[in-house]
C-alpha positions as CSV (number, residue, x, y, z in Angstrom):
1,X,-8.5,-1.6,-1.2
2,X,-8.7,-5.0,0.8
3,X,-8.6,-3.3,4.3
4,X,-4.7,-4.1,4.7
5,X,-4.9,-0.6,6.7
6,X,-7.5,-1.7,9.1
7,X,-6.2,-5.2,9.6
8,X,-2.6,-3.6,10.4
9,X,-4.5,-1.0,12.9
10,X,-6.5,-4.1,14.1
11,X,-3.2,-6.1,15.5
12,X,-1.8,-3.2,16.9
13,X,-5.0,-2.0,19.3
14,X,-5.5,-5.8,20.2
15,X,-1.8,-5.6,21.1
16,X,0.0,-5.4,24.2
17,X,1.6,-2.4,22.2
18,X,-1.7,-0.6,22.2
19,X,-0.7,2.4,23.8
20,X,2.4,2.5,22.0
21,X,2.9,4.4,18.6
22,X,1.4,3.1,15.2
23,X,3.7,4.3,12.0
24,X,2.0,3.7,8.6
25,X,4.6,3.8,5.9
26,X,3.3,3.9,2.1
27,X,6.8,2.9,0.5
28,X,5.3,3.6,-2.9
29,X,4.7,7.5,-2.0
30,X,8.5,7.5,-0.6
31,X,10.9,8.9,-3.6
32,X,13.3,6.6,-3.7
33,X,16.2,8.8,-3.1
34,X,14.5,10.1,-0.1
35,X,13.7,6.5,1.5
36,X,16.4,6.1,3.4
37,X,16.6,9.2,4.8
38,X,12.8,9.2,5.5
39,X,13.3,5.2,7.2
40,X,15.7,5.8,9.2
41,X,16.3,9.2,10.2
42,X,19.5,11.7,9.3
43,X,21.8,13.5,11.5
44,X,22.3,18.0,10.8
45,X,24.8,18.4,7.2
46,X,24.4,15.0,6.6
47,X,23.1,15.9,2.9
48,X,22.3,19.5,1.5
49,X,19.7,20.5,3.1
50,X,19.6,18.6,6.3
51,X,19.6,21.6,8.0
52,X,18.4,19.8,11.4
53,X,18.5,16.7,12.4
54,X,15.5,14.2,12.0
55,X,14.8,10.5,13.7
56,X,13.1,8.1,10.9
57,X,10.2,6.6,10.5
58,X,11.3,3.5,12.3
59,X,12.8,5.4,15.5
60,X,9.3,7.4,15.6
61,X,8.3,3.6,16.3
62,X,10.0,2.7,18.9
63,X,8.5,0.3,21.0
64,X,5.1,0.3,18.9
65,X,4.0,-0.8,15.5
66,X,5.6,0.1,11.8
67,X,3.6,-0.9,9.2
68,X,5.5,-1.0,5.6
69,X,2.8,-0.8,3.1
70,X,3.6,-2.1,-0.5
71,X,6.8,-4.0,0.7
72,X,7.4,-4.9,-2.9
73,X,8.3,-1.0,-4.4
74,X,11.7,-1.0,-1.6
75,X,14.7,-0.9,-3.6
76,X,17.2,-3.4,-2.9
77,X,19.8,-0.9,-0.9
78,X,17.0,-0.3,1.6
79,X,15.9,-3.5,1.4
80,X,19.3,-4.8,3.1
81,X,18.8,-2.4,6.3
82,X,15.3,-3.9,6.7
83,X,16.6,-7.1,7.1
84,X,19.6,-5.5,9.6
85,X,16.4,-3.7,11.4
86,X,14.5,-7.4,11.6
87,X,17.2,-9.7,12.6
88,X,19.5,-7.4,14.7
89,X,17.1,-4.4,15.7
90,X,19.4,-2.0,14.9
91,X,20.0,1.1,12.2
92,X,22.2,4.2,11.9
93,X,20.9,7.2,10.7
94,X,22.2,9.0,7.4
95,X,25.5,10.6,8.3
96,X,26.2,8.7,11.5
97,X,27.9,6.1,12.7
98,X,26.1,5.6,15.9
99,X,24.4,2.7,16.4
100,X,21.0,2.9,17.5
101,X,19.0,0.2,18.7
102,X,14.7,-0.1,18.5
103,X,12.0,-2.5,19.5
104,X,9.5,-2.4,16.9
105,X,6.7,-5.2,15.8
106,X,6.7,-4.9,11.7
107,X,3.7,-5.3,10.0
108,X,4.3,-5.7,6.2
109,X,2.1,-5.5,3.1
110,X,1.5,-5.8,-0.3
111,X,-1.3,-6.3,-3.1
112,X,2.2,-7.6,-5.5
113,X,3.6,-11.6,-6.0
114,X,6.7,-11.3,-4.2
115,X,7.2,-14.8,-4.9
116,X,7.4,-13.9,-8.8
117,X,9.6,-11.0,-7.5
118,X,12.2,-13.3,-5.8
119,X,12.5,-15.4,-9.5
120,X,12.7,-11.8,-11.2
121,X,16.0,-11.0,-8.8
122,X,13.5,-7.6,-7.5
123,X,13.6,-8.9,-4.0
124,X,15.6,-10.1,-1.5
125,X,15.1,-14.1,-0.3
126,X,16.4,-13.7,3.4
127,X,14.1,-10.4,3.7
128,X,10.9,-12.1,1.9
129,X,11.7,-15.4,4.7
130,X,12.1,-12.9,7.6
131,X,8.8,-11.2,7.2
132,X,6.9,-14.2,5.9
133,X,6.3,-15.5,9.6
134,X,2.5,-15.3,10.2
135,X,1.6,-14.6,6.8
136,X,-2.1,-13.3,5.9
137,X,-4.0,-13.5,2.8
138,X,-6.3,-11.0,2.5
139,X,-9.7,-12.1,0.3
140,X,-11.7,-9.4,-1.4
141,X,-14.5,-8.3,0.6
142,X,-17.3,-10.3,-2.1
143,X,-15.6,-13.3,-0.9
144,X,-16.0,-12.1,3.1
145,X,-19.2,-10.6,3.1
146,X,-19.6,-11.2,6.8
147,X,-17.2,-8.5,7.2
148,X,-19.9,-5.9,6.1
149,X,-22.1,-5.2,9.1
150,X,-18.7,-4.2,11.3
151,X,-17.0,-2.3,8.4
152,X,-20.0,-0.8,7.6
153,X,-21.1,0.4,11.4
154,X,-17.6,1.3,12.2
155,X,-17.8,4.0,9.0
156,X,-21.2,5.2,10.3
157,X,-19.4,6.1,13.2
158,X,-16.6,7.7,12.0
159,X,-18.2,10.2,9.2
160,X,-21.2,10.7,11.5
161,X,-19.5,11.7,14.2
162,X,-17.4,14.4,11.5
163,X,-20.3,15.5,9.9
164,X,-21.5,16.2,13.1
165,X,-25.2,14.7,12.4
166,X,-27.4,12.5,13.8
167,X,-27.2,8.8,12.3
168,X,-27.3,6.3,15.1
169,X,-27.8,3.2,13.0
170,X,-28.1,1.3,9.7
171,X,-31.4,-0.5,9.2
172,X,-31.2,-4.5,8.1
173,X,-32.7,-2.8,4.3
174,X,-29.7,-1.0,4.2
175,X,-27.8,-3.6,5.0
176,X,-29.5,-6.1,2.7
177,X,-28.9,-3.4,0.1
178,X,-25.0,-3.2,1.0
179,X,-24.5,-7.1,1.1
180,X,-26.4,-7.7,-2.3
181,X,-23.3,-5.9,-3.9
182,X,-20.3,-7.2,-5.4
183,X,-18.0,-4.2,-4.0
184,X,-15.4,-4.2,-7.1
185,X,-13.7,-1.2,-5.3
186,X,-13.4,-3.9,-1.3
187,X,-13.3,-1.9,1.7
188,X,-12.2,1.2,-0.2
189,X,-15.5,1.7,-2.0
190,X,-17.3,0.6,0.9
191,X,-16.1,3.1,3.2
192,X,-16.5,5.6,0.4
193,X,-20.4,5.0,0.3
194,X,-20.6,5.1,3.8
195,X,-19.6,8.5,4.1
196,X,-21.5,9.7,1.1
197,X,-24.3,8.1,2.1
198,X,-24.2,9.8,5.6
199,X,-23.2,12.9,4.2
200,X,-27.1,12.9,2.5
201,X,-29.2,11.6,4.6
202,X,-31.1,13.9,6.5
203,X,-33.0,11.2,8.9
204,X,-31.9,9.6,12.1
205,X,-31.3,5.9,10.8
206,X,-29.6,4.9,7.3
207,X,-32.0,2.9,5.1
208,X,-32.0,1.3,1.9
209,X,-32.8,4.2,0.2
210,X,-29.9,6.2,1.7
211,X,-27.2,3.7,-0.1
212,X,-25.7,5.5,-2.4
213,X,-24.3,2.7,-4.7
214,X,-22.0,3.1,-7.9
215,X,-23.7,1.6,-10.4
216,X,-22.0,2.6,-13.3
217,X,-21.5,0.1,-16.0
218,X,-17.4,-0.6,-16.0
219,X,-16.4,-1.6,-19.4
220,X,-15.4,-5.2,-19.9
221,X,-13.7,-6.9,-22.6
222,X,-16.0,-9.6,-24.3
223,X,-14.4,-12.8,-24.3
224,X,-11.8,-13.9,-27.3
225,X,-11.9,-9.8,-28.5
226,X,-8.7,-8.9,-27.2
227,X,-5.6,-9.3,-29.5
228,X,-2.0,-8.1,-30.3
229,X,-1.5,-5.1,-33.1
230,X,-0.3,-6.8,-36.1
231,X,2.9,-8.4,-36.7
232,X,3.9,-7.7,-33.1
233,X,5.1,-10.2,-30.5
234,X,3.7,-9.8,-26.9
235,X,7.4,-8.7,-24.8
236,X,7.5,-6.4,-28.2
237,X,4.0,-5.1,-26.8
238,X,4.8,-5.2,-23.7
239,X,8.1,-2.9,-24.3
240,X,5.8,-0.4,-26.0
241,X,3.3,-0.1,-23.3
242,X,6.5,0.3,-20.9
243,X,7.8,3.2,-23.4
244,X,4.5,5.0,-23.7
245,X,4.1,4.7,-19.9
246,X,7.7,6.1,-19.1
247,X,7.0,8.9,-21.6
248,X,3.8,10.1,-20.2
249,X,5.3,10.0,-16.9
250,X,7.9,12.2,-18.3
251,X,11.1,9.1,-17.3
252,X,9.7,9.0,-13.8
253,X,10.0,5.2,-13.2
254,X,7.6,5.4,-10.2
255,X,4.6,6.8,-11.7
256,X,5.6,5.2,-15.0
257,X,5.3,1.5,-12.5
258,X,2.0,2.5,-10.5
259,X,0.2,3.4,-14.2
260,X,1.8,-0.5,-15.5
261,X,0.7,-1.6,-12.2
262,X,4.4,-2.7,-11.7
263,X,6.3,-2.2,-8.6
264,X,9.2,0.3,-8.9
265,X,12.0,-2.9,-8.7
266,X,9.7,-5.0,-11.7
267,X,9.7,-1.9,-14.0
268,X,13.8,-1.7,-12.9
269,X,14.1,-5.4,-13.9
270,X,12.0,-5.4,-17.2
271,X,14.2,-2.2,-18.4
272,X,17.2,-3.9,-17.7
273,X,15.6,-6.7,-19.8
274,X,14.8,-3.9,-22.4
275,X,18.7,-2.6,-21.9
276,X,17.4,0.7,-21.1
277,X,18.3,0.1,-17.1
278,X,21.8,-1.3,-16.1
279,X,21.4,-4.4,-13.7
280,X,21.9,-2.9,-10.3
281,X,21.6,0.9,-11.5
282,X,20.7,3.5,-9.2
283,X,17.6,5.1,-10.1
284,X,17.2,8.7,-10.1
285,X,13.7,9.2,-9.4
């Protein structure tokens, strides 16, 4: 919630690609048995059900910007044809043996350690080196509070514009009232109250009063009350909460990884710890 999205749109329209096309790709929504197919495109009878043939996501690119958000939930056998993408700007679709080739700038992201994910075995070294070439940290928006008057303006514009009313402008109360808060939820939240803010106002200008802030208690853990159930170790905690995760996510490993917070190849890697995984196994979800 960051503004990864924004930053991503940002260098492509200040781009001499402008005018070219802008792919987002959220690799955690892919399935993973669908990835490739969805990456780089499939040729007719290649699999059942390929009843036409279908360029990827990359060849939908051509020329303009791909943007690979969460980097870290790629399995390794995709992983390997990024890398061929990167270095030799080429791919094949699924069930051909042309080679196709694309000019594409790759913007990658990810709110996971990839460095911890290169110790864990989860992620490739040559691919993590290729795309770390102008790497960019991305603070919360507390620690960038500067930000706020553009982000904010720009979402005026935006939701005014569809709600079809008439808010021109945010008044400096308004703003005062948006930069006293500590935005837990970054851009995300921000844009969020934006558009329910404009959604309610019925005047001309959005003032302080117009702000419609979350401000909800969240429940936090006093310090020193947190501790393990009895006689357990913490990987023996850890394996439960990996268990009880799987099992309410009915053995899907990717939902059972976005509730732990995990990417798909860490929750892979920790069940292959657990010997519920073989290293290197295929998953089927």
């Amino acid at each position: 919630g960051v503004g990864k999205d924004l930053i991503a749109r940002a260098i492509h329209f200040h781009s001499p690609r402008r005018d070219r096309p802008f792919v987002k790709i959220n690799c955690t929504a892919l399935p993973e048995n669908l990835m490739e197919s969805e990456l780089f495109g499939y040729e007719k009878g290649a699999f059942t059900g390929a009843n036409t043939t279908k360029p990827g996501k990359f060849e939908q690119a051509d020329t303009g910007t791909v943007f690979l958000d969460e980097i870290g939930d790629v399995p390794g056998s995709v992983q390997v044809k990024l890398l061929r993408i990167l270095q030799e700007r080429e791919f094949e679709r699924l069930g051909s043996n042309q080679t196709r080739h694309i000019d594409v700038r790759v913007i990658a992201a990810t709110n996971q350690d990839l460095r911890m994910a290169l110790e864990q075995g989860t992620f490739r070294e040559d691919l993590y080196y290729r795309l770390n070439v102008v790497p960019i940290n991305i603070i919360p928006l507390r620690e960038r509070m500067a930000d706020i008057p553009f982000l904010a303006e720009h979402f005026l514009c935006k939701y005014a514009e569809e709600a079809g009313n008439k808010i021109t402008a945010i008044t400096p109360g308004a703003m005062s009232r948006l930069a006293a808060y500590h935005w837990p939820g970054n851009v995300r939240e921000l844009e969020n109250v934006i558009e329910r803010s404009v959604v309610m106002c019925s005047g001309t200008w959005l003032d302080a009063a117009d702000i419609k802030l979350d401000n909800a208690p969240r429940p936090r853990n006093a310090a020193g009350e947190f501790s393990l159930p009895p006689g357990m170790t913490l990987d023996q905690y850890e394996q439960e909460l990996i268990r009880e995760a799987l099992k309410r996510a009915e053995g899907n490993k990717s939902q059972a990884a976005r509730a732990l917070g995990l990417t798909r190849n860490a929750l892979r890697y920790r069940l292959a710890q657990m010997g519920l995984e073989p290293e290197g196994g295929q998953p089927q979800d």
